[in-house]
N, C-alpha and C positions, 0 to 999 in steps of 0.2 A: 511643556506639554505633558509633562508626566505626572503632571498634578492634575489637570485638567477632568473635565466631569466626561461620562463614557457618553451623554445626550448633547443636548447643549453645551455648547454652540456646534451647528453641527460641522463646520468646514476644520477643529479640534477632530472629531470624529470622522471625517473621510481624509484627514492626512492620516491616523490612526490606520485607516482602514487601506490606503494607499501602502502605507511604509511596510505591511504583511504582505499586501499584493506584489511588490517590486521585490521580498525578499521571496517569495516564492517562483517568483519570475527569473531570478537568479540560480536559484537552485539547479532548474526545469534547465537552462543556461550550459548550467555545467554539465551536467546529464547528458544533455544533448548535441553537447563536442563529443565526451564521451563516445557516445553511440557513432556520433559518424564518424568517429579517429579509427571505430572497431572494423567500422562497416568498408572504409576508402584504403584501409592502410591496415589490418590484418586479417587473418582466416577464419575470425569466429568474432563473432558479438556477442555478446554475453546480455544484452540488452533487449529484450523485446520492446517492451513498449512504455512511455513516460509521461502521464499523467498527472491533475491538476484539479484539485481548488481551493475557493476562497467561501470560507463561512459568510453566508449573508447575515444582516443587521438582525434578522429574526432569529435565527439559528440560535445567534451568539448570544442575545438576550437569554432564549431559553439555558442555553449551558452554563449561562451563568447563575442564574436561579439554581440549577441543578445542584449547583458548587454551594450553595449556601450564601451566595451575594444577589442582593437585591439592585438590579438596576434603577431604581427608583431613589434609593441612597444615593446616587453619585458616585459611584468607587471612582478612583481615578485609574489613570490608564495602566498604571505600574502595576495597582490591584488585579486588573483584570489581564494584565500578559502573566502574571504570577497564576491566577487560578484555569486561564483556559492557553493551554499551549499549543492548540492544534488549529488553531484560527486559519493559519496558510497550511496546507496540505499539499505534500508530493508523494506518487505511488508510482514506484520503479517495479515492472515484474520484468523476470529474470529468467534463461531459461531455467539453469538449475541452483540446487540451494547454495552449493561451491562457488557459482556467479555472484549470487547476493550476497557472500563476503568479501567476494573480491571489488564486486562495484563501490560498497559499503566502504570499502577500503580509498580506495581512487579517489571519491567524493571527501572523505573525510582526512585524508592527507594532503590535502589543498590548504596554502595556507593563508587564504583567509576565510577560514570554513573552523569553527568550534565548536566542539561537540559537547553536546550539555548532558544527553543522557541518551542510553540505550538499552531497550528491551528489546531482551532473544526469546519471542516465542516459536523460533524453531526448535532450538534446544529443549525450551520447557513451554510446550504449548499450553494455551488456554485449557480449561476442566472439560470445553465444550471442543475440544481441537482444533481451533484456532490458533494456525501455525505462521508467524511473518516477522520481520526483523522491524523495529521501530525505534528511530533515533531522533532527535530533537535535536539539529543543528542551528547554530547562528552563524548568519553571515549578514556583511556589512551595507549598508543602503547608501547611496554617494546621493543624497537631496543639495538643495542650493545653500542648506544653512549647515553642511557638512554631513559626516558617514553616522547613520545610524545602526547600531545593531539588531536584526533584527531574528524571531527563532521560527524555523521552518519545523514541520513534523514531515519526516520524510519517511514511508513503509518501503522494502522491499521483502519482497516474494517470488515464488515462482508459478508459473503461470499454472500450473494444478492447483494452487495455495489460490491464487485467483479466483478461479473457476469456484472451488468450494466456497470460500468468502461470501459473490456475489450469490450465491444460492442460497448460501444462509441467511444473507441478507431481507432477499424475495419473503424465504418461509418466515423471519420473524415479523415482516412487515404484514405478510398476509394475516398471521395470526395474532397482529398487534399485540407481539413478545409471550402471548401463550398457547406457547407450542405443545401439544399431544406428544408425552414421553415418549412414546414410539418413535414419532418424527426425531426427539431427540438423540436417540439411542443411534439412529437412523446416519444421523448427520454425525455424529461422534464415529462409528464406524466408515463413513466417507472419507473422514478425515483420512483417519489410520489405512485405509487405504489409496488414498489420494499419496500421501507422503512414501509408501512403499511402494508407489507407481514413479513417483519423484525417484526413488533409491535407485531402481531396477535402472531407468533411464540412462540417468548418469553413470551408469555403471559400465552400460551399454555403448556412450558416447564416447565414455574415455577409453574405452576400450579399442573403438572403431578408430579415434583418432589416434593412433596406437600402430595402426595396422597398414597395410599394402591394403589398396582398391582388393574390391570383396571377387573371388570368382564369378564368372557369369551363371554355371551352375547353379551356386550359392544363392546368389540375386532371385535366379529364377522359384527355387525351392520357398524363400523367405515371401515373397508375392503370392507364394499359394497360401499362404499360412494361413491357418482356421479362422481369424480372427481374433480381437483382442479378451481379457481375461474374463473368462462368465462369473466371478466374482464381483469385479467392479462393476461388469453390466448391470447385475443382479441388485449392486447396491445403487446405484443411480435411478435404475428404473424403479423401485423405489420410493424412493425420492421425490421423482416428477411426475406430482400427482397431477391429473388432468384439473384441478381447480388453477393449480400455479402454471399453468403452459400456457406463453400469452401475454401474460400478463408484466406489464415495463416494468413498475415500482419506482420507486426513488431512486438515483444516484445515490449508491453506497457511500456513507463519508469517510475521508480518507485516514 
């Protein structure tokens, strides 16, 4: 099979397209004991939410053009898991960044789970501040002619890291990737305060989780509270320019 043409014949091409789907199905698998081992059997989940997909026949086509292989050639299938890695997609958000190494961790200390590679753009975000953990794992396919390996792109984040992401997404698609400096300046400051709303949080959760139940006083005083930071408001609003309210967009890819 690993020689075989990315077209023709197409039942070569949808076990291809199968053996990504089953290893992402896997992945989604683990995750999702994960989550409910957090949810049935201790005090905090660390997991929000665990999503999924699978590049269709068009997509993959075009990302592979983009790579500088012509589908029209025939690459075989070795060719094209070497030049597009992200064909199975899994998106873990997290609540906070501390979560997403410790998920990162649990997933990838499984042992039939191999880790091929991993970017930290939390550590060192994108120029545009695009902040999320991305790892390229393999794991094994059990088919009827034995175990294939196969390599999942798996993101986590946390759910502010989210939220910006899908936004950015919206604005590059509105503006079919030529966004007005402004907007971008715009979304680069979101970022950096998105992530300092991330800091603040966690700061505030391990602190709580830390402590004796809060006084009733307390409680009462905190529920008056002015509202959230007129910074961030400042920057969001913003943001959500009345063109983009509304409006679906594509499924951000994973």
């Amino acid at each position: 099979m690993s020689s075989g043409p990315a077209t023709p014949p197409d039942d070569d091409f949808r076990r291809f397209m199968l053996e990504h789907r089953f290893g992402m199905d896997e992945v989604v698998t683990k995750l999702t004991i994960l989550r409910d081992e957090f949810t049935h059997l201790h005090d905090y989940n660390p997991i929000e939410s665990v999503s999924s997909r699978l590049k269709t026949p068009e997509s993959l086509v075009e990302k592979l053009r983009r790579k500088g292989l012509d589908p029209e050639d025939g690459p075989s299938f070795d060719e094209i898991r070497a030049r597009v890695t992200d064909i199975a997609g899994v998106r873990v958000v997290c609540s906070f960044a501390s979560d997403v190494y410790r998920v990162f961790d649990l997933l990838t200390e499984q042992e039939d789970v191999r880790t091929v590679q991993v970017r930290d753009y939390i550590k060192e975000p994108k120029p545009n501040g695009y902040r999320s953990l991305h790892a390229l794992v393999e794991v094994p396919v059990f088919l009827s002619g034995g175990a294939v390996p196969v390599v999942v792109e798996v993101q986590l984040r946390t759910v502010a890291m989210d939220f910006w992401a899908s936004l950015e997404h919206k604005i590059y698609y509105k503006y079919r990737r030529e966004v007005p400096a402004e907007l971008l300046a715009g979304l680069h400051e979101a970022a950096e305060t998105a992530y300092q709303l991330d800091t603040r949080m966690e700061g505030l959760h391990q602190e709580v989780r830390g402590l004796d139940p809060l006084a009733p006083d307390l409680v009462a005083g905190l529920r008056g509270h002015a509202g959230p930071d007129p910074g961030l408001l400042d920057v969001l609003r913003r943001l959500g320019t009345p063109e983009l309210d509304g409006e679906p967009g594509p499924q951000a890819p994973v």
